[in-house]
C-alpha positions in Angstrom: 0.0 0.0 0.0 1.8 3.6 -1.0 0.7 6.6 0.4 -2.2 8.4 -1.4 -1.2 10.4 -4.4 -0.4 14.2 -3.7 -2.0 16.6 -6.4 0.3 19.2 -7.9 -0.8 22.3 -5.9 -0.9 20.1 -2.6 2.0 19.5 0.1 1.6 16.5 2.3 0.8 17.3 6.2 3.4 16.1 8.5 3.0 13.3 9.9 3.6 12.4 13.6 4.5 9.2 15.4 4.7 9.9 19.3 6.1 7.2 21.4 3.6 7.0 24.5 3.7 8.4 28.0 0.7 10.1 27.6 1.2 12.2 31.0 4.2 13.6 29.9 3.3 14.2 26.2 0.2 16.4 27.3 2.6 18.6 29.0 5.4 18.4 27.0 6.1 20.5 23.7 5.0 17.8 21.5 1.3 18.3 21.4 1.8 22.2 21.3 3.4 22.1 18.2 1.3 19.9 16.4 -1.9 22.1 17.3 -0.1 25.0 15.8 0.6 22.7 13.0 -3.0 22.4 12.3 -3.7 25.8 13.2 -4.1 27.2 16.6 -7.0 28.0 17.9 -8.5 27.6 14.3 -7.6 23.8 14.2 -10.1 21.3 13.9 -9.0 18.2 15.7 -10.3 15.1 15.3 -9.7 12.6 18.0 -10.1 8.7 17.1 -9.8 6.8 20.4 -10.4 3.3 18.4 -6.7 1.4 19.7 -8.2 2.0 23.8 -10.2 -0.3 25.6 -11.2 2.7 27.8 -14.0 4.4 27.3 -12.7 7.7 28.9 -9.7 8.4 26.8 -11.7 10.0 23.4 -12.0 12.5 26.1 -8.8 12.8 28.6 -7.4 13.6 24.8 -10.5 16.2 24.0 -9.5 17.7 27.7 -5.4 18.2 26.9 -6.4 19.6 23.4 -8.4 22.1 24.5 -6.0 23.2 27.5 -3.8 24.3 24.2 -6.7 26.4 22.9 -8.9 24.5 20.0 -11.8 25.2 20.4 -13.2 22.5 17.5 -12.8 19.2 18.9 -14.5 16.2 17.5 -14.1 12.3 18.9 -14.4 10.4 16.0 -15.7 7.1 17.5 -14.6 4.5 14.7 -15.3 1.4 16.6 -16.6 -1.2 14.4 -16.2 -1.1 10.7 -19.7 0.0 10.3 -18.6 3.0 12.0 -15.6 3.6 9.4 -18.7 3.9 6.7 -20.6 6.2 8.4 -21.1 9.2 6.0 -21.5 11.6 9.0 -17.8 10.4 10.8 -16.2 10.6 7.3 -17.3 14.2 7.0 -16.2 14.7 10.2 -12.4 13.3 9.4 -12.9 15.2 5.4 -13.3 18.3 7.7 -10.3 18.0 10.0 -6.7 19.7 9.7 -5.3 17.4 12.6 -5.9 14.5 13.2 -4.9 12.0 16.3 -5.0 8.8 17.0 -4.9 8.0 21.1 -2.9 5.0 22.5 -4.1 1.5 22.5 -3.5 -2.1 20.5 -2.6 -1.3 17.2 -4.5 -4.6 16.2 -7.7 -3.1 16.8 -7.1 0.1 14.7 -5.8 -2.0 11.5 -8.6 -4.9 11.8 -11.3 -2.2 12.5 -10.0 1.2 10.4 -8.2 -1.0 7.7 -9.5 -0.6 3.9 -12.4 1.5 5.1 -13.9 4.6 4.0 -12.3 6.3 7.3 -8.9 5.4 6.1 -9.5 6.5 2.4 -10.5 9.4 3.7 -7.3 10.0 6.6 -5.0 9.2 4.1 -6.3 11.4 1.0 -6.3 14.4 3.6 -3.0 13.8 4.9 -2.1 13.7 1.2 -3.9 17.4 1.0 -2.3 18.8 4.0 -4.4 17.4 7.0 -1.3 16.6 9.7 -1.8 13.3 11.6 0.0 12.7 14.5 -0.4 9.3 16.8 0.8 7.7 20.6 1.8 4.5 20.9 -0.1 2.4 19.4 -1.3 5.2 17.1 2.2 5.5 15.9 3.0 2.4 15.0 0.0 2.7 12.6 0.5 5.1 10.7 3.3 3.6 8.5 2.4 1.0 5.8 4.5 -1.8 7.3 3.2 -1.5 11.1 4.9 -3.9 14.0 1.7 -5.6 15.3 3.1 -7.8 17.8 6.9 -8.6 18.8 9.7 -9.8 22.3 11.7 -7.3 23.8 15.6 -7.7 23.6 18.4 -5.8 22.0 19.6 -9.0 19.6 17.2 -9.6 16.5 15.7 -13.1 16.0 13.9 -14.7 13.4 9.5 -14.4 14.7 10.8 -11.9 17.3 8.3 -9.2 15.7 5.3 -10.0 13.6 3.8 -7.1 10.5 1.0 -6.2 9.6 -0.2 -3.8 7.2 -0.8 -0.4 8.3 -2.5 2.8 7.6 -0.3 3.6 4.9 0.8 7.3 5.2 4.3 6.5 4.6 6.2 3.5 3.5 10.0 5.2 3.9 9.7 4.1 7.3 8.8 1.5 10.0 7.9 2.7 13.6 8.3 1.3 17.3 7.1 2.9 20.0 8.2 3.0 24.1 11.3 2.5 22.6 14.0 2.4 25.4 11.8 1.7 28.5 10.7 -1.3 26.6 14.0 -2.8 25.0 12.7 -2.9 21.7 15.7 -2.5 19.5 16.2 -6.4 18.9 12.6 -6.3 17.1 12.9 -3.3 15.4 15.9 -4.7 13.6 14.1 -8.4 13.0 11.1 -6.3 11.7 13.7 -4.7 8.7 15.5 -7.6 8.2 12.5 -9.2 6.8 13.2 -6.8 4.1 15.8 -4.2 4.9 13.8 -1.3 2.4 12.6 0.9 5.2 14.2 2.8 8.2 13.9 1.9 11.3 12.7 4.7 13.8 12.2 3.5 17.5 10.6 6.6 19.6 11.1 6.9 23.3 8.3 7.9 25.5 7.8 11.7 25.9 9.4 12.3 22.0 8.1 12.9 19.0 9.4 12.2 15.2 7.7 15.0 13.1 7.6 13.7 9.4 7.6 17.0 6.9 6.3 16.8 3.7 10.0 16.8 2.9 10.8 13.3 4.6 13.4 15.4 7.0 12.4 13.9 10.7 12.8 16.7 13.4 12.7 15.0 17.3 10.8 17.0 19.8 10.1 16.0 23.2 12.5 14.8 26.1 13.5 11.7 24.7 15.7 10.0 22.1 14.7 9.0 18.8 16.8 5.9 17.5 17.2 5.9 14.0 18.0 2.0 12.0 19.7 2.6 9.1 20.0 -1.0 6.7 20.4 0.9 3.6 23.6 -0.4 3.1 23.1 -4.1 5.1 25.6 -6.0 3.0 24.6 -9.2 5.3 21.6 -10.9 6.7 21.4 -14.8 8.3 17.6 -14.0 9.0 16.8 -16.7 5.9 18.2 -19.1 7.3 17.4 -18.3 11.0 15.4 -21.1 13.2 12.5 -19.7 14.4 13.9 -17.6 17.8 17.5 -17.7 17.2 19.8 -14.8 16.7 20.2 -13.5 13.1 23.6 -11.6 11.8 23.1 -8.2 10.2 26.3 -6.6 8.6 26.3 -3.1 7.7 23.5 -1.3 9.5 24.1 2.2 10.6 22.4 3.1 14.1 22.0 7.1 15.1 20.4 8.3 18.5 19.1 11.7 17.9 17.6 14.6 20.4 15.1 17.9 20.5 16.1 19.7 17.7 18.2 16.9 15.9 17.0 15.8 12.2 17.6 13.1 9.6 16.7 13.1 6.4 15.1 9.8 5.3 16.4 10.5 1.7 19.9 11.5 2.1 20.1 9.0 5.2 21.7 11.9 7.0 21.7 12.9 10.3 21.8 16.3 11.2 22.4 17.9 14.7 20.9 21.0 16.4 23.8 22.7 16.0 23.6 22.5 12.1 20.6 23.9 11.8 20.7 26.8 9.1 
């Protein structure tokens, strides 16, 4: 699945993977600058609470949004696939300029949101402009190759993390969230080893990777961002791996980046604060 076909006058909006800790992020820079992303006070957000069991956090999310001043909030209750037909909650997401998706399993948002209206409909506006931004489990959905289930451990082994397909927004890169507090490396790198195209970005809690419409990643928030680079893996046992033992990667480059650091997914280039023009 590519992302949805940008027309000549349009720029994609960002896009927004956010690694969790959801009481840090609502007081942390993260969601401040996405809301002026979408625009300020003039934003329309559109909350989709579809990945929580809880039937309370459609509005803990409404609560933090309006602290930053929007005044038009919608929840955009998507929780059957009926619901992702519903001409009135399509408007609803047609109508947005930001859109988030809350925390959760991302199972439930790809077996409920998947190949519906309601993703048509994200995706085309993110194509338009419409900036989508997601925690946790939202953020490992928003790529086209999403992590749906995997082990912690810093070494990569064959069936340590299982794919699915995602929303779609982006294929350049693959996304793991909780990133440090949860060991995740080792899965992140079996996940592009099963086919070392993408980068790897694993977000910590707190931090933020915002995607421009020019595929340079800026980190905000008070983690790290851990960029996997196999672009040039010259090495890779995982085909001939038993199921859970180690596999050998050769050549992938590894960058931990900060607030204010960038990489450019095209150039595979890191930049640091201190470079910025």
């Amino acid at each position: 699945m590519c992302p949805a076909n940008i027309t000549e006058a349009a720029q994609r909006g960002w896009i927004i993977p956010i690694g969790g800790g959801e009481k840090k992020v609502s007081s942390s820079t993260i969601l401040s600058q996405f809301v002026e992303l979408s625009g300020g006070s003039d934003a329309r957000m559109a909350i989709i609470p579809t990945a929580s069991q809880s039937d309370r956090a459609g509005e803990r999310t409404r609560a933090v949004f309006a602290e930053l001043g929007v005044n038009d909030i919608k929840i955009v209750d998507l929780g059957s696939r009926s619901d992702c037909e519903d001409p009135a909650r399509i408007s609803q997401l047609d109508d947005a300029t930001g859109i988030f998706f809350t925390g959760g399993d991302q199972l439930r948002l790809s077996t409920t949101i998947g190949g519906t209206s309601a993703a048509r409909s994200i995706r085309s506006g993110n194509a338009r402009g419409v900036h989508v931004a997601g925690t946790s489990a939202g953020a490992a959905f928003i790529c086209e190759h999403m992590i749906a289930r995997g082990r912690s451990g810093p070494t990569p082994k064959r069936g340590m993390a299982s794919l699915s397909p995602g929303l779609g927004l982006t294929n350049q890169v693959i996304i793991d969230q909780h990133f440090r507090e949860r060991d995740r490396l080792g899965r992140l790198l079996t996940a592009l080893a099963y086919n070392p195209f993408a980068t790897g970005i694993g977000v910590d809690e707190d931090t933020a990777a915002f995607i421009g419409p020019d595929e340079v990643v800026e980190v905000y928030g008070s983690g790290g961002l851990t960029i996997v680079d196999p672009s040039n893996l010259s090495f890779s046992s995982m085909a001939d791996a038993q199921s859970g033992k180690p596999v050998s990667l050769f050549g992938v480059r590894l960058h931990i980046l900060l607030a204010g650091d960038r990489y450019d997914l095209n150039s595979h280039t890191a930049i640091p604060k201190s470079n910025r023009a």
